[in-house]
Residue frames relative to the residue before (quaternion, step in Angstrom):
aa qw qx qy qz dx dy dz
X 1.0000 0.0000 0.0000 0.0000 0.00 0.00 0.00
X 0.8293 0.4005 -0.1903 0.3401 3.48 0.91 -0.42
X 0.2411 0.7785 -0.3059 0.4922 2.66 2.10 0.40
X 0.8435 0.4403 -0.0492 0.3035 2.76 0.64 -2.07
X 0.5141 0.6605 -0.2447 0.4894 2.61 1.92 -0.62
X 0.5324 0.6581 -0.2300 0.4801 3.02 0.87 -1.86
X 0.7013 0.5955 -0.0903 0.3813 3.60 0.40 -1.75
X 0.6065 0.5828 -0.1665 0.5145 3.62 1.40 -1.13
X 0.6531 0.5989 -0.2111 0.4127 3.21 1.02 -1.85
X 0.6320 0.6802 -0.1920 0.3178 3.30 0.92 -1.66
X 0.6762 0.6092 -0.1682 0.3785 2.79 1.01 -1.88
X 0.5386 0.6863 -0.1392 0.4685 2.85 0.78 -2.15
X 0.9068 0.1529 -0.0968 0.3808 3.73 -0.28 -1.00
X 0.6065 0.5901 -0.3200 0.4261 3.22 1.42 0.48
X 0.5124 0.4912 -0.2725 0.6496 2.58 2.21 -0.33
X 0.5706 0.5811 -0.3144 0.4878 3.51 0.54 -0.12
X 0.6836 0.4302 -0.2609 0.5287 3.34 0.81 -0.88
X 0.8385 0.3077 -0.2620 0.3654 3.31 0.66 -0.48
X 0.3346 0.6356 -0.4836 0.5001 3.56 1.55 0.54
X 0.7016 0.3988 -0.3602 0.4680 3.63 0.80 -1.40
X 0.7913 0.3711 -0.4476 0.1893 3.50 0.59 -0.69
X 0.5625 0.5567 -0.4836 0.3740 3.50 1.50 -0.65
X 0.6798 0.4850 -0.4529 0.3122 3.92 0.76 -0.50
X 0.7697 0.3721 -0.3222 0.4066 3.96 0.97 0.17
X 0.6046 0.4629 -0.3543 0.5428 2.97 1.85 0.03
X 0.7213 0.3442 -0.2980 0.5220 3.68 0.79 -0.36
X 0.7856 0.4366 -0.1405 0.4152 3.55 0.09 -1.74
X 0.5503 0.6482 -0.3306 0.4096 3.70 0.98 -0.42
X 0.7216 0.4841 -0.1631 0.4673 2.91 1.15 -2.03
X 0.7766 0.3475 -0.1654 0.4987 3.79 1.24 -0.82
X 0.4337 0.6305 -0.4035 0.5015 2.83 1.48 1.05
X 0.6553 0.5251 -0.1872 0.5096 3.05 1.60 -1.26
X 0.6183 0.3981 -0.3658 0.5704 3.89 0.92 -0.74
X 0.6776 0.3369 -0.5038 0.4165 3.69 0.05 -0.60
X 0.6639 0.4620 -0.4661 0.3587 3.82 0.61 0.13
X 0.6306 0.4511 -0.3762 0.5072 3.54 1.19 -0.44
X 0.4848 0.4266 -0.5325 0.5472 4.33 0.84 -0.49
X 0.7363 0.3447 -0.3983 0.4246 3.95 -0.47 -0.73
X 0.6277 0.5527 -0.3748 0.4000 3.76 0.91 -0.13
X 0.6387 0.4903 -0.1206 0.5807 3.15 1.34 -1.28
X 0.6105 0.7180 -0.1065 0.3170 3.58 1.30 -0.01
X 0.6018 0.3843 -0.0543 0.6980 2.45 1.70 -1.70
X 0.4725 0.5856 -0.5164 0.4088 3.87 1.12 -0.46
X 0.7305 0.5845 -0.2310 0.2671 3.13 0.31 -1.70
X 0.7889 0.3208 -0.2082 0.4810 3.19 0.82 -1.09
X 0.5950 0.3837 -0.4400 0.5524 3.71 1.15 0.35
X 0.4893 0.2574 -0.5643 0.6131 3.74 0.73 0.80
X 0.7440 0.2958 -0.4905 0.3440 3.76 -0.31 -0.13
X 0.3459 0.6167 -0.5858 0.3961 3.71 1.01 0.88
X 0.8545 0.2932 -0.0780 0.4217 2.78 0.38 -1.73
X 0.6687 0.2381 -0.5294 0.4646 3.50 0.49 0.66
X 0.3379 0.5230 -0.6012 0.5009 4.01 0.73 0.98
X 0.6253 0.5517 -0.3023 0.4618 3.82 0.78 -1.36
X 0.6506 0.5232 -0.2465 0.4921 3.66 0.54 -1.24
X 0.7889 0.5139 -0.2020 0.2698 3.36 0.53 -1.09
X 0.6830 0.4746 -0.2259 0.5072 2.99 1.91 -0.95
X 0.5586 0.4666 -0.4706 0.4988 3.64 1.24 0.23
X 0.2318 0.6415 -0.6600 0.3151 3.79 0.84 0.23
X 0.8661 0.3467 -0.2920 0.2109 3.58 -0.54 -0.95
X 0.4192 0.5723 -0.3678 0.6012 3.10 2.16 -0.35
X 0.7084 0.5576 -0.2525 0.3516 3.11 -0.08 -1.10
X 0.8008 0.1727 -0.1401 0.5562 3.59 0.88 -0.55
X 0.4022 0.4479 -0.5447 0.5839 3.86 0.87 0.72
X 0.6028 0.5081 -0.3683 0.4928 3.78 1.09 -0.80
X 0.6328 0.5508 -0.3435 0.4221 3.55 0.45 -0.52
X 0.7443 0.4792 -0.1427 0.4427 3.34 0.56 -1.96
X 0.4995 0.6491 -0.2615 0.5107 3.41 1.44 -0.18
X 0.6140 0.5813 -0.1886 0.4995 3.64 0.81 -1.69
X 0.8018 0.4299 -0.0701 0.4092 3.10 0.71 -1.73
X 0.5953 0.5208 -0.3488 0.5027 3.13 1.14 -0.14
X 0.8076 0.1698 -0.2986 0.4794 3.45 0.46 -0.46
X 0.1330 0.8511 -0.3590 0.3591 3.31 0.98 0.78
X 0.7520 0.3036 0.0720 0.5806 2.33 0.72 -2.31
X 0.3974 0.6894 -0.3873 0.4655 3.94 1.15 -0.55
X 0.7679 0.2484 -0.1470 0.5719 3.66 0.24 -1.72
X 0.3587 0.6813 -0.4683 0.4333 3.72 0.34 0.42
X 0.6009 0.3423 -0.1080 0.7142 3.34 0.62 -2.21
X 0.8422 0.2428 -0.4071 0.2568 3.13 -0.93 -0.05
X 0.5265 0.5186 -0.4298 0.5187 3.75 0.96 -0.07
X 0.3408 -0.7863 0.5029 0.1127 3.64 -0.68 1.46
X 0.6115 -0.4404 0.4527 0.4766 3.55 -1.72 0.80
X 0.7464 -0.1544 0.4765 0.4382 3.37 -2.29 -0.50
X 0.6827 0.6531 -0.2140 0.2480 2.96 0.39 -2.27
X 0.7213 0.5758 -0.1509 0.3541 3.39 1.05 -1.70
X 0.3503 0.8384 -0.3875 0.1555 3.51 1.61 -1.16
X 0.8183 0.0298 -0.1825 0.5442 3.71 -0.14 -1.16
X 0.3769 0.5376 -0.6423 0.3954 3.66 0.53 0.58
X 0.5993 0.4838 -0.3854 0.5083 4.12 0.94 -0.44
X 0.7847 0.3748 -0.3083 0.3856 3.25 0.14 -1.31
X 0.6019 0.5760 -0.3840 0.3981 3.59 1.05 -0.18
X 0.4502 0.6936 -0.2459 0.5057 3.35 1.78 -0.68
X 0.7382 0.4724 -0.2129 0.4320 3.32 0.53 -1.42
X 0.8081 0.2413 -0.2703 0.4644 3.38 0.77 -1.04
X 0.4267 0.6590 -0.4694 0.4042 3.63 0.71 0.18
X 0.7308 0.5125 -0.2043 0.4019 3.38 1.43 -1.36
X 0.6721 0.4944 -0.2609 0.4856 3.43 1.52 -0.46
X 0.7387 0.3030 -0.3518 0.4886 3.27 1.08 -0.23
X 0.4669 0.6719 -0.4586 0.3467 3.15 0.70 0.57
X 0.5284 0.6326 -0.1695 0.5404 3.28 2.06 -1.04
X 0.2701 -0.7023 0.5926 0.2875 3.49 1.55 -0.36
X 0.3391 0.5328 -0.6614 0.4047 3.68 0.73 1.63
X 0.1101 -0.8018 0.5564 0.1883 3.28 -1.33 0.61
X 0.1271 -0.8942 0.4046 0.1436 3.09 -0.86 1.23
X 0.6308 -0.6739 0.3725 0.0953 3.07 -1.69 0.61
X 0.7076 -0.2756 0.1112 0.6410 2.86 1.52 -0.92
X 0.2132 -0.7587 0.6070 -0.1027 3.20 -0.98 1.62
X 0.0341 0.8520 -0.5115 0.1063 3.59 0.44 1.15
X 0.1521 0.7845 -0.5906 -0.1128 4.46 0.13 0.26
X 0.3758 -0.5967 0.6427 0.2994 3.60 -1.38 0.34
X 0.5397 -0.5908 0.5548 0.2280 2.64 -2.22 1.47
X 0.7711 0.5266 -0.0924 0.3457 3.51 0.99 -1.22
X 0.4953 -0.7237 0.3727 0.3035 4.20 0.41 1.51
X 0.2643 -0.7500 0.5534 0.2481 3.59 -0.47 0.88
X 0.8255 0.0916 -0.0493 0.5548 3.66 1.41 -0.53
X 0.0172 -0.7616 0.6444 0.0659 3.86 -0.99 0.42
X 0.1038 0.7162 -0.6894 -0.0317 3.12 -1.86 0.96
X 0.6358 -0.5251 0.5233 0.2149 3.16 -1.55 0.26
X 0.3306 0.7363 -0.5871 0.0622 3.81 -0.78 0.40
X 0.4663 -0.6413 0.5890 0.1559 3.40 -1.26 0.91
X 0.2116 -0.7774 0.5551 0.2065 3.44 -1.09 1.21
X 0.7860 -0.3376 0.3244 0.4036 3.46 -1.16 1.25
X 0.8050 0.5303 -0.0998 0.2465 2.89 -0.57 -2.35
X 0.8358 -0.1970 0.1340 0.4946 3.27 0.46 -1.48
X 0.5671 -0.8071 0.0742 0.1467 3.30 1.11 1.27
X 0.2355 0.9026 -0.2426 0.2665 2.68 1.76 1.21
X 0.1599 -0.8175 0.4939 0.2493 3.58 -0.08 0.40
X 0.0624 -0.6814 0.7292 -0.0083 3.10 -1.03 1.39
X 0.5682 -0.5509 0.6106 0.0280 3.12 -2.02 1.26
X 0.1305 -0.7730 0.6189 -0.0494 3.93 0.26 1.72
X 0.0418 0.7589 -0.6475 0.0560 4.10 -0.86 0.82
X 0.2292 -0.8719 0.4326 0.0079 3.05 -0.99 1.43
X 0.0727 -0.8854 0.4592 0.0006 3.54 -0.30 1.46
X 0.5836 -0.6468 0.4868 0.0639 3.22 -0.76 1.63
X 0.0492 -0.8384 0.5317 0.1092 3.71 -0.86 1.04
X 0.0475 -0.8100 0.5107 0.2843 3.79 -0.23 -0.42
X 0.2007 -0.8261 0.5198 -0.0843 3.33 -0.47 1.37
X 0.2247 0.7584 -0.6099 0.0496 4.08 -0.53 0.53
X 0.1857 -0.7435 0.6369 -0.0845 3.99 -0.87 1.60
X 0.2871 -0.6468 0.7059 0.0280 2.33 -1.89 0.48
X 0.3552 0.7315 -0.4772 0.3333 3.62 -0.37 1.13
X 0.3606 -0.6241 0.5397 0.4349 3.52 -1.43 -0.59
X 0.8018 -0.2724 0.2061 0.4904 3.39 -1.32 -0.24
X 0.6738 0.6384 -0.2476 0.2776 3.33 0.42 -1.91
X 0.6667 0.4595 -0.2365 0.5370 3.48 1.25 -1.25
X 0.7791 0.3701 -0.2407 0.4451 3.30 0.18 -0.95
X 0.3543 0.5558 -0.4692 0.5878 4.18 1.34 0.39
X 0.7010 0.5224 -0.2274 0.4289 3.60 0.61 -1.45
X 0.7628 0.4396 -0.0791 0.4676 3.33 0.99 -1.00
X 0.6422 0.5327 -0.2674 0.4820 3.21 1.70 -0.10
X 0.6709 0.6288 -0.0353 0.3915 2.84 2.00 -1.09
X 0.6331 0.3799 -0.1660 0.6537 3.47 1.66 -0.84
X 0.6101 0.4726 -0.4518 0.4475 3.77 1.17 -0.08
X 0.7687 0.3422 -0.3996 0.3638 3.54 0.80 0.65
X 0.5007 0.6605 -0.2952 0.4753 2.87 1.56 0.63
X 0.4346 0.7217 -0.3440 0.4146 3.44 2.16 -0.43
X 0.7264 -0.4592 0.4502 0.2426 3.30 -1.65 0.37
X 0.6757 0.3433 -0.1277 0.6398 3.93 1.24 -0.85
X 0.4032 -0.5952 0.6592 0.2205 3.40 -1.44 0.95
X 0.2189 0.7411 -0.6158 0.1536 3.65 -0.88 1.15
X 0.1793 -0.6800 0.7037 0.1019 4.37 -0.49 1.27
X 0.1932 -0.6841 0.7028 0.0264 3.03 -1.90 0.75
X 0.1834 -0.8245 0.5353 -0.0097 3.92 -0.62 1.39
X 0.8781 0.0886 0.0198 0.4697 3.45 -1.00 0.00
X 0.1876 0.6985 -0.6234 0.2971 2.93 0.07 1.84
X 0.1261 -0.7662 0.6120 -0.1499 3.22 -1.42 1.50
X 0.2314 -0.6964 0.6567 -0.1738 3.01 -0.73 1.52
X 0.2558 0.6863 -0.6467 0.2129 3.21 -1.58 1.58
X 0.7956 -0.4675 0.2945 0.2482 3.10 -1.03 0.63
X 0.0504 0.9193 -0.3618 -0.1463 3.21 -0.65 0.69
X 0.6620 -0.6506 0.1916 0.3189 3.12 -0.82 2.02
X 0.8137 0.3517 -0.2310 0.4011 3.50 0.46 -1.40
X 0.7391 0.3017 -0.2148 0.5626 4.15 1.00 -0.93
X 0.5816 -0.5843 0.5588 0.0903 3.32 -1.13 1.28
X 0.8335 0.0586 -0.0203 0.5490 3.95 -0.26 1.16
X 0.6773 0.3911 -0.3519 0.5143 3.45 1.05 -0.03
X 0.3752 -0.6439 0.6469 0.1617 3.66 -1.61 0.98
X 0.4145 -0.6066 0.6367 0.2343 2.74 -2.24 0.30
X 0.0677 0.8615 -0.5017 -0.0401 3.63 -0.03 0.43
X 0.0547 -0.7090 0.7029 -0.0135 3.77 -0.59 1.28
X 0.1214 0.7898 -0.5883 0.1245 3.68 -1.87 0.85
X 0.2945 -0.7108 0.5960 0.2300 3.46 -0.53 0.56
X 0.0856 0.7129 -0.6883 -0.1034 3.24 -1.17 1.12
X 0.2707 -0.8149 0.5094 0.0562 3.44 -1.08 0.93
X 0.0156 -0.8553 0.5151 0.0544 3.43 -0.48 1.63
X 0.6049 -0.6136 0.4482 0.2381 3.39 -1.51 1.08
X 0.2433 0.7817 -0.5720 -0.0507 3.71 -1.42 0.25
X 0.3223 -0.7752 0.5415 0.0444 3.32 -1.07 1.59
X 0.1307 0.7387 -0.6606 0.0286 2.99 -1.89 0.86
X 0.5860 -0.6742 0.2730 0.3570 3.29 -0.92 0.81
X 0.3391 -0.6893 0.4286 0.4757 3.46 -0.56 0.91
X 0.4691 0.4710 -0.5920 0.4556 4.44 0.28 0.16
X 0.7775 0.4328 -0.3747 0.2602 3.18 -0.18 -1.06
X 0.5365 0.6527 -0.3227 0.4266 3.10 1.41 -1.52
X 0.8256 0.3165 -0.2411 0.4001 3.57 0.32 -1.22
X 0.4365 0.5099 -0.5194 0.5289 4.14 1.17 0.18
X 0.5510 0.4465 -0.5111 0.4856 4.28 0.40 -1.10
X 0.8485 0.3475 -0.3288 0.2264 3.39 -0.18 -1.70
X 0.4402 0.7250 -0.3018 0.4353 3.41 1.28 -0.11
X 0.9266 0.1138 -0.1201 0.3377 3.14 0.66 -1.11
X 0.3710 0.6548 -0.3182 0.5765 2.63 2.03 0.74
X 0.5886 0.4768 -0.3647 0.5414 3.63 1.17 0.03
X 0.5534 0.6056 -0.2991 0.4874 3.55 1.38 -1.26
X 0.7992 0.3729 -0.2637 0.3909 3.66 0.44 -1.28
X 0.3966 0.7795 -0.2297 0.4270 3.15 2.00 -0.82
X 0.8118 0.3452 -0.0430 0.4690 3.64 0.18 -1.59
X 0.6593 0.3277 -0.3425 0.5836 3.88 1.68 -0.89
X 0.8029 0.2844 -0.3263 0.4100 3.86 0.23 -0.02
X 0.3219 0.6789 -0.5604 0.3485 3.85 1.03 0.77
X 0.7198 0.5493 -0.2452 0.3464 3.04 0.81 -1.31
X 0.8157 0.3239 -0.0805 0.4725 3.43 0.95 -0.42
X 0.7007 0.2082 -0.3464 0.5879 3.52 1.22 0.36
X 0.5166 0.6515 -0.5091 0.2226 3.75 1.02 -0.60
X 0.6809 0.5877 -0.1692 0.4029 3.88 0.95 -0.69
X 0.5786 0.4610 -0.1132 0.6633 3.40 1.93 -0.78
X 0.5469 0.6077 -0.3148 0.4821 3.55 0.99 -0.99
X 0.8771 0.2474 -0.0659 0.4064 3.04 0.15 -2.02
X 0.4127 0.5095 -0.5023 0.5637 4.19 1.28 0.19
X 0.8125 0.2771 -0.3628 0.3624 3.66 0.19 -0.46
X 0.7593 0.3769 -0.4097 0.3369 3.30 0.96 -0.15
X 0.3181 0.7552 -0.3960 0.4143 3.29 1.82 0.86
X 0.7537 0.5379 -0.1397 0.3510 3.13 1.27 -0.68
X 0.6017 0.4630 -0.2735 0.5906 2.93 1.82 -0.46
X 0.4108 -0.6345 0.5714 0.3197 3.50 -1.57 0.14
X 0.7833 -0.3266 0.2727 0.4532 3.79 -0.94 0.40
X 0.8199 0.2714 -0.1757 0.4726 3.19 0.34 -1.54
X 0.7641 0.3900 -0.4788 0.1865 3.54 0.44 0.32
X 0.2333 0.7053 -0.4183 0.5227 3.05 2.13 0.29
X 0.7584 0.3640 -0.2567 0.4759 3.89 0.48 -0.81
X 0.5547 0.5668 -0.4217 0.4397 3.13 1.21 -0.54
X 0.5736 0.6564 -0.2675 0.4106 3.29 0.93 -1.39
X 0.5204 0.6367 -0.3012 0.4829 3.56 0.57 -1.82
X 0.8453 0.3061 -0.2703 0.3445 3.18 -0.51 -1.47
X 0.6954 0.3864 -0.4349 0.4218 4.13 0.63 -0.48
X 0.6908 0.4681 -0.3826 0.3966 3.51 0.83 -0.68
X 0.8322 0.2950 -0.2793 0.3772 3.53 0.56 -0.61
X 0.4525 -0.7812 0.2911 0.3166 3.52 1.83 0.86
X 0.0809 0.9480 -0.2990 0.0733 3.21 0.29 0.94
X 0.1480 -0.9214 0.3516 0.0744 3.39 0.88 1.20
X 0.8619 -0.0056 -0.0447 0.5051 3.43 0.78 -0.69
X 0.7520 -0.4697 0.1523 0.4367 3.44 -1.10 -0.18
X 0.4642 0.7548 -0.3685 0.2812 3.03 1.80 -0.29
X 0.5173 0.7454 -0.2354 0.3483 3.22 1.63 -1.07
X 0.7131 0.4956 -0.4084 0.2812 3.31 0.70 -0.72
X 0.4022 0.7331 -0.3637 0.4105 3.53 0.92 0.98
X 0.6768 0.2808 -0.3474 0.5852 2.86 1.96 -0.39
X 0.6684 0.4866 -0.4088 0.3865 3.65 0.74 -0.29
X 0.4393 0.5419 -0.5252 0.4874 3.56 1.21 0.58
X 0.7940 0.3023 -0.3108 0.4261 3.12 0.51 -0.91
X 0.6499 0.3661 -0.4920 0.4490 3.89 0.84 0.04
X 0.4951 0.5743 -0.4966 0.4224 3.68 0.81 0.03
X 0.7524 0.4545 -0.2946 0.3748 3.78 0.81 -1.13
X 0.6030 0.3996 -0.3286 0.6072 3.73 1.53 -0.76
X 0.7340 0.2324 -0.5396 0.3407 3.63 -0.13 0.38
X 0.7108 0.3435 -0.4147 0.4526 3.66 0.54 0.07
X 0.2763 -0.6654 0.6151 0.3201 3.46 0.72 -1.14
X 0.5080 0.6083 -0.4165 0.4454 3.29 0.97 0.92
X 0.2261 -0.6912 0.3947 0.5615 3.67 -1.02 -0.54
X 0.7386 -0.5845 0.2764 0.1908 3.12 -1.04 -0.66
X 0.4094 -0.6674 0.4837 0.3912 3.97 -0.21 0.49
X 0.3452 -0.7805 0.5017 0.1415 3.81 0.09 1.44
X 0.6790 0.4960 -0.2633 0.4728 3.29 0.40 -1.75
X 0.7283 0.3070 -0.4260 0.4402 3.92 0.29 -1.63
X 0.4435 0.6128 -0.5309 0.3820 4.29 0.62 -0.56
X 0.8663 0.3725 -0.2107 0.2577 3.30 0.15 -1.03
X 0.4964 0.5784 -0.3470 0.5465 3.17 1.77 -1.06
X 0.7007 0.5956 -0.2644 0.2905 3.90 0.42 -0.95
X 0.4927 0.6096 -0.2042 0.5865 3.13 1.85 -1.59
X 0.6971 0.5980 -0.2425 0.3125 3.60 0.41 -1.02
X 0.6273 0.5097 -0.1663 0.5649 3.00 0.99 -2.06
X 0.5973 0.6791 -0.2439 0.3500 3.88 0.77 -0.78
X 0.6866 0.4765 -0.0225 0.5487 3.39 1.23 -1.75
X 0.6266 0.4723 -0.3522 0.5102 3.36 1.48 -0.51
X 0.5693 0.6005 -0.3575 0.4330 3.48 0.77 -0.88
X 0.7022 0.5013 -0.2883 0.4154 3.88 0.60 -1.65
């Protein structure tokens, strides 16, 4: 009987023993992954928040674009060819004296203070953007030159004005001095750009040889100012805007630059005469 008993006991705790071990050797372990799937779970579904979250700003996000791109393409059109150049600067001063501003001195560079590169949207062209520096100094009061600030962003041509200074002026009672740099943009394709410069070197290198020696005996012979003098009948110069072209015919007949101030003083004396 106490065998059997003995025999019962045995049983009993051998079964026991092996409940405990299959529950830390088996059920533990699949205790432990079903805690890491419900880990790996809750990740998931808190990344499928945030790309549900991500997803609903899509349509922001691209009205935001189509937006960008729109005026993108806006300041494109409105940023003028090479070609267009003193058709601006003629703009500009037309626009100041129209304000009943009087100016003093209206000085633009031939040579881009800056150049970049941008791709149009639309049809992925790279055009070649070149930035030309004006110097500007007036005479006026506020009211005009508000007026004159105001309809220059309403113009046809994309043009920013910087460093503007205003002061008193000593000799006219109520009237300012007002000096600023306005700075106008001009595009060209960067293909096209590089076929001009191309064949402008070509015509460059086949007609050096044969006028550069004539060119420069005759413009030995003249003094500065009658080379400007010249400038100003041949390239018909009507106003002050003009002196953009007699820089540039002053710079192709010598290949020099140019006495700005005496250009202008001359241009002047000229306009007074007409």
């Amino acid at each position: 009987m106490d065998k059997q008993r003995n025999l019962f006991v045995g049983i009993i705790a051998f079964v026991l023993l092996s409940c405990v071990g299959w529950y830390f050797m088996y059920f533990s372990e699949l205790n432990n992954s079903l805690e890491r799937m419900s880990d790996s779970y809750n990740q998931l579904k808190s990344e499928k928040s945030k790309y549900s979250q991500i997803k609903n700003k899509f349509p922001s996000i691209e009205k935001e674009w189509i937006g960008l791109k729109e005026e993108l393409t806006t300041l494109i059109n409105k940023i003028p060819t090479d070609a267009q150049f003193d058709n601006v600067t003629k703009m500009l001063f037309g626009l100041m004296e129209k304000n009943k501003l009087t100016i003093d001195n209206f000085n633009p560079s031939l040579a881009p203070l800056d150049e970049k590169q941008i791709v149009v949207p639309e049809t992925q062209e790279t055009l070649i953007v070149e930035k030309y520096p004006i110097d500007v100094e007036l005479r006026g009061n506020f009211i005009d030159f508000g007026n004159f600030l105001d309809q220059l962003a309403f113009t046809n041509y994309y043009l920013t004005i910087s460093n503007i200074q205003i002061s008193q002026n000593p000799i006219a009672e109520g009237e300012q001095k007002i000096s600023f740099i306005s700075y106008i943009y001009t595009k060209n394709s960067s293909t096209s750009a590089g076929l001009i410069q191309n064949n402008q070197g070509y015509a460059s290198a086949s007609s050096n040889a044969t006028n550069t020696s004539s060119s420069t005996n005759a413009s030995a012979e003249l003094t500065d100012e009658e080379i400007i003098v010249e400038a100003i009948q041949n390239t018909g110069a009507s106003s002050i805007a003009d002196i953009v072209k007699v820089i540039k015919y002053f710079k192709e007949k010598t290949g020099k630059e140019i006495d700005q101030n005496l250009a202008i003083t001359l241009l002047q004396k000229k306009l007074k005469n007409i």
